[in-house]
N, C-alpha and C positions, 0 to 999 in steps of 0.2 A: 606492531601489527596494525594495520589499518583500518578504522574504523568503518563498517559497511551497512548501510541498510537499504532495505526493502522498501520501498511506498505504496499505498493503492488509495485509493477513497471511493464513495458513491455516497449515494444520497438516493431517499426514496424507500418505500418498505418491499418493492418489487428485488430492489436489488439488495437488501438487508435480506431476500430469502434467501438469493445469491450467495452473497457472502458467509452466509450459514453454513455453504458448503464449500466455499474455496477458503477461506480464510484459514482452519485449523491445520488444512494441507502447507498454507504459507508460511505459520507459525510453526510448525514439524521442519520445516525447509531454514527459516531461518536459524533454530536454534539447534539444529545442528551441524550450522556452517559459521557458527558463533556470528550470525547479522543479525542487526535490530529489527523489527519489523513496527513500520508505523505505519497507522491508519487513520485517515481523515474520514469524519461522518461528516457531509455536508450540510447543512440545514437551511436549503433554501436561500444561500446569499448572493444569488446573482448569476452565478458562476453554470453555465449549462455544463452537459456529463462530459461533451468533450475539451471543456479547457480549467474546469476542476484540477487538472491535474499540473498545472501553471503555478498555483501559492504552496500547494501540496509538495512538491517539487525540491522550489524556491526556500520551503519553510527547511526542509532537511537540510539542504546544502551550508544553510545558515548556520547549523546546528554542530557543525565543524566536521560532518562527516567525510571520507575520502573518497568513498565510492555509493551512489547512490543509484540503486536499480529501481525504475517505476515497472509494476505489474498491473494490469487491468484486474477488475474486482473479477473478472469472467473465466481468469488463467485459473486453470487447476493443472495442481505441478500433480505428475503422477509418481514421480521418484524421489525422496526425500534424502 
């Protein structure tokens, strides 16, 4: 079976309220399509919101996964 995960990240406590509310929807979505879900918090390293998602990415791929879906921290899955 193929190994699959999810990515998102953000950074910021604006979008930690964000993810307050999308997150537990992505983790309900991953685990019951048996995919990993990994989340990058950023801490100020440079990286502005939109290319965050470039090591974030790069870091899974590495990770030996086969299929790697990026979601923005803003997607709320409404279907699980």
């Amino acid at each position: 079976m193929p190994r699959c995960c999810i990515v998102t990240a953000y950074q910021g406590d604006d979008f930690a309220q964000l993810a307050a509310l999308t997150l537990p929807r992505m983790e309900a979505f991953a685990a019951r399509h048996g995919y990993e879900l990994v989340v990058h918090k950023q801490d100020g390293s440079g990286f502005t919101d939109s290319w965050m998602k470039v090591p974030a990415i790069i870091s899974a791929l590495r990770s030996d996964f086969d299929f790697v879906l990026w979601l923005d921290i803003d997607v709320l899955i409404l279907r699980t």
